[in-house]
BAZAVO-84700 format. One record per residue (C-alpha): residue in one letter; x, y, z. Coordinates in nm, 2 decimals. Layout:
% residues N
{res a	x X	y Y	z Z} .
...
This chain:
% residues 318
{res x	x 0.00	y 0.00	z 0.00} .
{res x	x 0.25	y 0.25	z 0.09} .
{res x	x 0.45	y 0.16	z -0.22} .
{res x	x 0.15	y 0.21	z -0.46} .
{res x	x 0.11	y 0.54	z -0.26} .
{res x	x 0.47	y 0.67	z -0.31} .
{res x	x 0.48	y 0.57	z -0.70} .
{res x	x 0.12	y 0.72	z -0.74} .
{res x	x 0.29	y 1.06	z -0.57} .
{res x	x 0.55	y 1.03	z -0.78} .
{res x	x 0.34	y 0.95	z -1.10} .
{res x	x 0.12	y 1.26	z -1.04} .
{res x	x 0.45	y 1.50	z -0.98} .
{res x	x 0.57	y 1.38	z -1.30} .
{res x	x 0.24	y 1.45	z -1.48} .
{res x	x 0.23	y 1.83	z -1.33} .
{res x	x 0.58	y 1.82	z -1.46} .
{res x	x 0.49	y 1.77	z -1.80} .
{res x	x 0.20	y 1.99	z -1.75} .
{res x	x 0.36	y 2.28	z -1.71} .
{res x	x 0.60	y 2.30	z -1.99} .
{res x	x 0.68	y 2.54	z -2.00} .
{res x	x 0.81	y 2.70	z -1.72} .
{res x	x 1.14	y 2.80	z -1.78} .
{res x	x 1.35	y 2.91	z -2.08} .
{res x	x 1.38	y 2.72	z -2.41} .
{res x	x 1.67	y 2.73	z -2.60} .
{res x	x 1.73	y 2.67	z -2.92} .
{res x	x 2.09	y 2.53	z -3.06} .
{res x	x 2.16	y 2.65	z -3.40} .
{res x	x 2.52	y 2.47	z -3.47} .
{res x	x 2.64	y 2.72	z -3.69} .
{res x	x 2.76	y 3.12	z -3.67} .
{res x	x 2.49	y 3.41	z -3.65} .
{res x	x 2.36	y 3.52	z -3.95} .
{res x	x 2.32	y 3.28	z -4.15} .
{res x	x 1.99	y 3.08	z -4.30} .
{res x	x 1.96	y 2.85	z -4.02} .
{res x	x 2.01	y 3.14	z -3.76} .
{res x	x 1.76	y 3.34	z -3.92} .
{res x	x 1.48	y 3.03	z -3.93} .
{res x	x 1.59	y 2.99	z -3.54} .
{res x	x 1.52	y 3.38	z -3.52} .
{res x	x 1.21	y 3.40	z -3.69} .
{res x	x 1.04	y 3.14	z -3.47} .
{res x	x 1.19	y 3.22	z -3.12} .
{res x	x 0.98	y 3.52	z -3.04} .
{res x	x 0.66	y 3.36	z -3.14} .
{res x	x 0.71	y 3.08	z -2.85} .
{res x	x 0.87	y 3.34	z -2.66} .
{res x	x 0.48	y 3.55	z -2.69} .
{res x	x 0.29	y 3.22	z -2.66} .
{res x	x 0.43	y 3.09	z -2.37} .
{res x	x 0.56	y 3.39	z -2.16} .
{res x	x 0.87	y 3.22	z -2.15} .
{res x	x 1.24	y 3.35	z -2.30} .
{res x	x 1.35	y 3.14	z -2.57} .
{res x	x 1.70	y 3.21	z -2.64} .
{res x	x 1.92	y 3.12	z -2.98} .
{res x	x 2.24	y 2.99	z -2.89} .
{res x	x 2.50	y 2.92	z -3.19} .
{res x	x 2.74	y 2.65	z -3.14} .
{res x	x 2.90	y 2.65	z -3.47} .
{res x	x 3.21	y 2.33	z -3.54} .
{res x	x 3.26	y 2.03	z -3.73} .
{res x	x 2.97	y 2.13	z -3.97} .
{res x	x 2.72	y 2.13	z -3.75} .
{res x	x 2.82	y 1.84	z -3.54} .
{res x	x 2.89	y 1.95	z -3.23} .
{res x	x 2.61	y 2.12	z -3.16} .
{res x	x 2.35	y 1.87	z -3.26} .
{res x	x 2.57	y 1.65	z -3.02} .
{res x	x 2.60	y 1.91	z -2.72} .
{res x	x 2.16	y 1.84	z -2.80} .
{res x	x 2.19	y 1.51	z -2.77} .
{res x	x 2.35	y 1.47	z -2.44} .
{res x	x 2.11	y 1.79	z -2.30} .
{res x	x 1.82	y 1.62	z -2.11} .
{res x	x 1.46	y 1.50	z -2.34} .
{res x	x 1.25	y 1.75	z -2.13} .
{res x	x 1.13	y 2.00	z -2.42} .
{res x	x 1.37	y 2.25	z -2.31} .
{res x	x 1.65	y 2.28	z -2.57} .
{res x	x 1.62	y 2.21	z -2.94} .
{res x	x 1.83	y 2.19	z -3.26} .
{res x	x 1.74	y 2.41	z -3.54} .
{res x	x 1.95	y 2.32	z -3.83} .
{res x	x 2.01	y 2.27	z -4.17} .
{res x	x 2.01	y 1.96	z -4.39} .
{res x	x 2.42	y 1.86	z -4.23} .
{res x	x 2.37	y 1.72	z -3.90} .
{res x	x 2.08	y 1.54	z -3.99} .
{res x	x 2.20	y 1.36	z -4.29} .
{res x	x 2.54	y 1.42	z -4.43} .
{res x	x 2.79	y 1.50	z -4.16} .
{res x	x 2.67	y 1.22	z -3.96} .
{res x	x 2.85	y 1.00	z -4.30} .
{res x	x 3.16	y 1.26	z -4.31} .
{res x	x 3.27	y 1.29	z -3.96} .
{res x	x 3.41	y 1.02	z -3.77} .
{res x	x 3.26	y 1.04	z -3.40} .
{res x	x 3.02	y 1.26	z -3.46} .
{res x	x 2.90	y 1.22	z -3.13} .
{res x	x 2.56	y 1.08	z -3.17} .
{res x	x 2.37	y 0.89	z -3.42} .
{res x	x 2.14	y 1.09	z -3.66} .
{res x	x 1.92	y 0.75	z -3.67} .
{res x	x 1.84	y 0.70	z -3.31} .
{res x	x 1.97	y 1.00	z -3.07} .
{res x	x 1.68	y 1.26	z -3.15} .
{res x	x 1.31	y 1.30	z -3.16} .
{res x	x 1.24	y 1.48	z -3.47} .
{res x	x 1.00	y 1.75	z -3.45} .
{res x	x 0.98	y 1.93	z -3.78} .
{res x	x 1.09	y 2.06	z -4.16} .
{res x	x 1.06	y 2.41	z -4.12} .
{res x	x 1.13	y 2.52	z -4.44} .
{res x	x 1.33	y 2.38	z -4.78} .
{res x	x 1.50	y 2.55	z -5.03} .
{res x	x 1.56	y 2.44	z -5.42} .
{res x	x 1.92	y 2.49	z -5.52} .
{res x	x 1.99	y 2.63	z -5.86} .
{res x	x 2.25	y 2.59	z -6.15} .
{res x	x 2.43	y 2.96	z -6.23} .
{res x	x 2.68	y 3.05	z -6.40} .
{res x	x 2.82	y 3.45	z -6.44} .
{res x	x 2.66	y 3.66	z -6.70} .
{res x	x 2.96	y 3.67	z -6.88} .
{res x	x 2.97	y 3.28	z -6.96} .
{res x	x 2.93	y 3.14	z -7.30} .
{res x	x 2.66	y 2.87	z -7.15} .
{res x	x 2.30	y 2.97	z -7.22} .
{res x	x 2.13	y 2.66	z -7.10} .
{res x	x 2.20	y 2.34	z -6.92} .
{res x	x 2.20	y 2.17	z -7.32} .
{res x	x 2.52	y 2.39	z -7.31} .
{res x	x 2.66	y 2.30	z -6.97} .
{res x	x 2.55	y 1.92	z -7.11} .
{res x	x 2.76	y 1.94	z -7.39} .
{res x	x 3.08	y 2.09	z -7.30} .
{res x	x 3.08	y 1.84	z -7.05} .
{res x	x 3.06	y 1.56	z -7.27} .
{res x	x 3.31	y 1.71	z -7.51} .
{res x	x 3.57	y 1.83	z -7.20} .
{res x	x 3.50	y 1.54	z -6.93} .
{res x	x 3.68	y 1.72	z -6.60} .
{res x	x 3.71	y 2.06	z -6.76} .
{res x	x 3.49	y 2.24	z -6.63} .
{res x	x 3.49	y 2.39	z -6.26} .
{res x	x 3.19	y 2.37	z -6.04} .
{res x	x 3.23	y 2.59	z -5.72} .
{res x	x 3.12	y 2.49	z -5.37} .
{res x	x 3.12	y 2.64	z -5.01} .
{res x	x 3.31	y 2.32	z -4.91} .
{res x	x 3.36	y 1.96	z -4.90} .
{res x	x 3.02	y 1.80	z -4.79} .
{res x	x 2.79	y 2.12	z -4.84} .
{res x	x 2.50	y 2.13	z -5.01} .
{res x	x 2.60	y 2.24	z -5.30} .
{res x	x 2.87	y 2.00	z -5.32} .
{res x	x 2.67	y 1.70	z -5.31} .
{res x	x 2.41	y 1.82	z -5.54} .
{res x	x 2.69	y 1.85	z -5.76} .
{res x	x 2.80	y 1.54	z -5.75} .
{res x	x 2.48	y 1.42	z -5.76} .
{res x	x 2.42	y 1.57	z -6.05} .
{res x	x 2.73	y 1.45	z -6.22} .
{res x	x 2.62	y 1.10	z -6.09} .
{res x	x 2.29	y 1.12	z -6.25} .
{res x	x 2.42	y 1.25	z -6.60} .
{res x	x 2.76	y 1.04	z -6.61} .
{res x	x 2.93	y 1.36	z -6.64} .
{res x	x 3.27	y 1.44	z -6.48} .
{res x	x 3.37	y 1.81	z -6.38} .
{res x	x 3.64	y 1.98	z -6.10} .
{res x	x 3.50	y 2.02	z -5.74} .
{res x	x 3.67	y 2.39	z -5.63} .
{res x	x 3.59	y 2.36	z -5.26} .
{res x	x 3.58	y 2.69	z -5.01} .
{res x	x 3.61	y 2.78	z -4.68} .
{res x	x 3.22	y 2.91	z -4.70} .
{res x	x 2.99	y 3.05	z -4.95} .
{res x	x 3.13	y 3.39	z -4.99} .
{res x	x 3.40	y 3.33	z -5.13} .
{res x	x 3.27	y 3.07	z -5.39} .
{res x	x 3.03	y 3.33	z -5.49} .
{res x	x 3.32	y 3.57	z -5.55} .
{res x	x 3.51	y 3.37	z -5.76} .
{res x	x 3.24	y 3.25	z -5.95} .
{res x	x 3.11	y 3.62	z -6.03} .
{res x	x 3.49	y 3.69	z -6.09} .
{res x	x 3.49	y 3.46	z -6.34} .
{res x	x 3.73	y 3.27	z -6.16} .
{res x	x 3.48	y 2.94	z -6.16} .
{res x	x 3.25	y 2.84	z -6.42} .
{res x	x 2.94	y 2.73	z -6.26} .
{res x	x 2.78	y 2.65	z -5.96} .
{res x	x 2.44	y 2.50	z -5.76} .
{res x	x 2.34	y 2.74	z -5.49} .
{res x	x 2.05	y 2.81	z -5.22} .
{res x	x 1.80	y 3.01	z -5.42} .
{res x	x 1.79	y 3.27	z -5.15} .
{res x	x 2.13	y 3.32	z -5.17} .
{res x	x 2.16	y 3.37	z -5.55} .
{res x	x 1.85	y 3.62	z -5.62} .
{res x	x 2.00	y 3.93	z -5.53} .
{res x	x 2.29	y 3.86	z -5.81} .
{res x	x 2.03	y 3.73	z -6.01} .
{res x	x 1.79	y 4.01	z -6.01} .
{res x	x 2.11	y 4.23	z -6.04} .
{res x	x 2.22	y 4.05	z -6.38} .
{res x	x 2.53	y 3.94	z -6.25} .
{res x	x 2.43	y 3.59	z -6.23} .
{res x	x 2.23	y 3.33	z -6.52} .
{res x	x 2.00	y 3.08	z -6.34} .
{res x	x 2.03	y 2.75	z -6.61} .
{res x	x 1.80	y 2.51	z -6.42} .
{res x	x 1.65	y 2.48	z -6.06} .
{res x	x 1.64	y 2.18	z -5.88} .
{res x	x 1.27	y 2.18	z -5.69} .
{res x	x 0.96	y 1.99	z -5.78} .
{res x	x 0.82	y 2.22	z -5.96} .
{res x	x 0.92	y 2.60	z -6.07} .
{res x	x 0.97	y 2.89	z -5.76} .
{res x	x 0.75	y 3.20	z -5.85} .
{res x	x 1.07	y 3.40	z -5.78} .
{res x	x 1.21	y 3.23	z -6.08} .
{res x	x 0.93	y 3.12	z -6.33} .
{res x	x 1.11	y 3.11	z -6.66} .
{res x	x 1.42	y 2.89	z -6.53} .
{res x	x 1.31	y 2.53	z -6.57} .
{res x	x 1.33	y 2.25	z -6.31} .
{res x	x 1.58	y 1.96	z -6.37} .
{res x	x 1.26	y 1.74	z -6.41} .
{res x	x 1.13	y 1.91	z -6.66} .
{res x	x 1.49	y 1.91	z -6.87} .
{res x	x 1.50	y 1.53	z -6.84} .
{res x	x 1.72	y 1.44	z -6.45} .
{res x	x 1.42	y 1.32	z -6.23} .
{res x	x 1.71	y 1.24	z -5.98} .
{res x	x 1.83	y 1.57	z -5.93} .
{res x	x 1.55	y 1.68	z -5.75} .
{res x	x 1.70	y 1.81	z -5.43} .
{res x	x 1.56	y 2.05	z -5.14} .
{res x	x 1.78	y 2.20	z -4.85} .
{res x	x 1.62	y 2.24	z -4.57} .
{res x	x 1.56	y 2.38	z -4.20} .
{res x	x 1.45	y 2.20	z -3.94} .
{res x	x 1.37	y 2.15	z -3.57} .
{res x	x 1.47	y 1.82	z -3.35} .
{res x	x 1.50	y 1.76	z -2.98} .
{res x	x 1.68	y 1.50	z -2.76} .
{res x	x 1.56	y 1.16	z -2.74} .
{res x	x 1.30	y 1.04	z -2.49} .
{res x	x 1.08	y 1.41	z -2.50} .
{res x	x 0.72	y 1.35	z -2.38} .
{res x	x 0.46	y 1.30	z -2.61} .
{res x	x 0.24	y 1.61	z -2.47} .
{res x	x 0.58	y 1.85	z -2.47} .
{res x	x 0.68	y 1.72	z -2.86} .
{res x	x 0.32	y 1.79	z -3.00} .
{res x	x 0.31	y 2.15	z -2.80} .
{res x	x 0.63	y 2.23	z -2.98} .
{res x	x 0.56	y 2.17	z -3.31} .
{res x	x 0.18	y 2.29	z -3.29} .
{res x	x 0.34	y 2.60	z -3.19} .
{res x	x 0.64	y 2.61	z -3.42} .
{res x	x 0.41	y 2.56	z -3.72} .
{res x	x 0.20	y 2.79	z -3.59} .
{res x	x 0.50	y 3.08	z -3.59} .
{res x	x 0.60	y 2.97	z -3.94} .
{res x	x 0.27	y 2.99	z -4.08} .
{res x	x 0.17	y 3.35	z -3.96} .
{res x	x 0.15	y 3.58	z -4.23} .
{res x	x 0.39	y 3.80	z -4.16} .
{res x	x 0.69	y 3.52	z -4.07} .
{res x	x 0.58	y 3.34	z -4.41} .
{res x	x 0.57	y 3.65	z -4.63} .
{res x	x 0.95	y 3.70	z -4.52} .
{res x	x 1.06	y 3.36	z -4.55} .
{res x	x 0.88	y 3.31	z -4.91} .
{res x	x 1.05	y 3.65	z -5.01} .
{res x	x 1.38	y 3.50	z -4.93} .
{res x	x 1.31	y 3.20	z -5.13} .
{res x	x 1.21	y 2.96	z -4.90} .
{res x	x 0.90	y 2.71	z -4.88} .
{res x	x 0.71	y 2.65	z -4.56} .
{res x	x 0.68	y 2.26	z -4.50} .
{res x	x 0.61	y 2.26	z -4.10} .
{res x	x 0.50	y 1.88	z -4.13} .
{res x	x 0.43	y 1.64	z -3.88} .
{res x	x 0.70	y 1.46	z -3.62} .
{res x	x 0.61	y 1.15	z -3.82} .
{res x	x 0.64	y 1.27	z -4.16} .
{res x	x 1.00	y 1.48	z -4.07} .
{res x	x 1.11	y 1.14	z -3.94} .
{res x	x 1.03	y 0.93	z -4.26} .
{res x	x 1.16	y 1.18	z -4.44} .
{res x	x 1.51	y 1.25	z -4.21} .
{res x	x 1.56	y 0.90	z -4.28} .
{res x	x 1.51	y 0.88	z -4.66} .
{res x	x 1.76	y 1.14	z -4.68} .
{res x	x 1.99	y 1.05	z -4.47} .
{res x	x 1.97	y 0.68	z -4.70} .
{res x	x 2.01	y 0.87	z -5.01} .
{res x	x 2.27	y 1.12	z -4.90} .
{res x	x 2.54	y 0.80	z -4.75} .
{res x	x 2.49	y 0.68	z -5.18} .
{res x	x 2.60	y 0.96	z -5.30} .
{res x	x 2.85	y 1.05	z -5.10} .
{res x	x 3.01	y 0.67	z -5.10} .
{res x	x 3.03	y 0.65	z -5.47} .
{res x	x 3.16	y 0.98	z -5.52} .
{res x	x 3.39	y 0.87	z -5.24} .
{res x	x 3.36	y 1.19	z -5.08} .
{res x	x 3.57	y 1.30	z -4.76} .
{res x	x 3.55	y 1.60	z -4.56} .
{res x	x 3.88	y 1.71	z -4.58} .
């Protein structure tokens, strides 16, 4: 009897535990530098949970190993709704293949919450180029197998791989010219330095619109309005180069049920308000918000098709 009393106490403490989440600041671990796409996701969102729940919810960058070690310092904080990753694509699915000890396994060590938002990439090369259309890219190509130089922000980025998926999908061979970061990629390429590159649409428009930039092909499902007369890769014949980066929310292993479904009720909720969604669509980016269940299918499928491409292009981090 006494026992059944102490573990009903015990059972009802827990349950006004739960109840109450939340009662104390939420932070949320973006593991790269201020100011960049994921930080401003992280940004956008914060202030609406921060409103809803009367509760500070701080952004704290933890930026190393591509993203690694902060989804790991989430990993080892404790499942109780309280601190939650908000990263890109890299964590999730590709450093996880890149990076020995990693520090947690992308599989197993989180619950996932949500896709916040995905982003096509698309293939650009300076206005000054000779190549009109991705015909033209195909071609010289074919005729000058590893001739021509494809710029990236880095071994393992974005668009790295979907370069190398590309070239895996079209039996086409070119130069990988890997930076330290997207900056300077995007100057050499504008300097002529680099002939081509695929890159975050919301990082391109503003060369784009300023005609310093020609946008060949675009690798979403179907055409972005910011860009309706640049074709999708479907559309010019590569069904496999269909490729999204993407934004997304993810919390420690072992989060109640009641706390996960608060968190992304309320996080789809802030990305779906007219105001945050007008910004993010302006920058280029498409709300998804979809369920735990679908984020971790998905996470999953990725994370599968990513470890392919990256073991037959025999790609390293270095």
């Amino acid at each position: 009897m006494k026992k059944t009393l102490i573990a009903a106490v015990f059972g009802l403490a827990a349950a006004a535990a739960q109840a109450a989440w939340p009662d104390k600041q939420i932070t949320f671990v973006v593991p790269f530098p201020a100011g960049g796409s994921t930080d401003s996701i992280a940004r956008a969102v914060a202030p609406k949970l921060q409103q809803k729940y009367g509760q500070t919810v701080v952004v704290d960058n933890k930026p190393g190993a591509g993203g690694t070690l902060g989804a790991a310092t989430v990993k080892r904080a404790a499942p109780d709704g309280y601190t939650v990753l908000v990263s890109s694509l890299g964590p999730y699915v590709i450093g996880p293949h890149l990076i020995k000890n990693a520090g947690y396994d992308a599989l197993k060590d989180f619950d996932y919450i949500s896709v916040a938002v995905q982003a096509p990439n698309v293939l650009v090369v300076p206005a000054s180029s000779p190549h009109k259309s991705l015909a033209d890219v195909m071609k010289f190509m074919k005729a000058n197998p590893g001739k021509m130089s494809f710029a990236s922000a880095g071994n393992g980025t974005s668009d790295h791989l979907t370069a190398e998926l590309f070239w895996q999908e079209t039996g086409t061979q070119a130069i990988h010219v890997p930076y330290k970061g997207g900056a300077p990629a995007m100057q050499d390429l504008l300097g002529g330095q680099v002939d081509i590159t695929f890159t975050n649409i919301n990082i391109l428009m503003p060369n784009i619109r300023a005609g310093k930039l020609r946008a060949l092909a675009i690798t979403s499902a179907k055409r972005s309005p910011l860009l309706p007369d640049v074709p999708t890769m479907e559309e010019l014949g590569h069904k496999g180069v269909t490729v999204y980066s993407w934004q997304a929310f993810a919390a420690p292993k072992g989060i109640p049920a009641d706390v996960k479904s608060k968190l992304h009720a309320t996080i789809a909720e802030a990305l779906n308000d007219p105001q945050t969604s007008k910004g993010l669509l302006d920058l280029g980016f498409e709300i998804v918000a979809n369920s735990p269940e679908e984020f971790t299918a998905f996470q999953a499928a990725e994370f599968a098709r990513w470890k392919k491409v990256i073991e037959v292009g025999k790609i390293t981090a270095d």
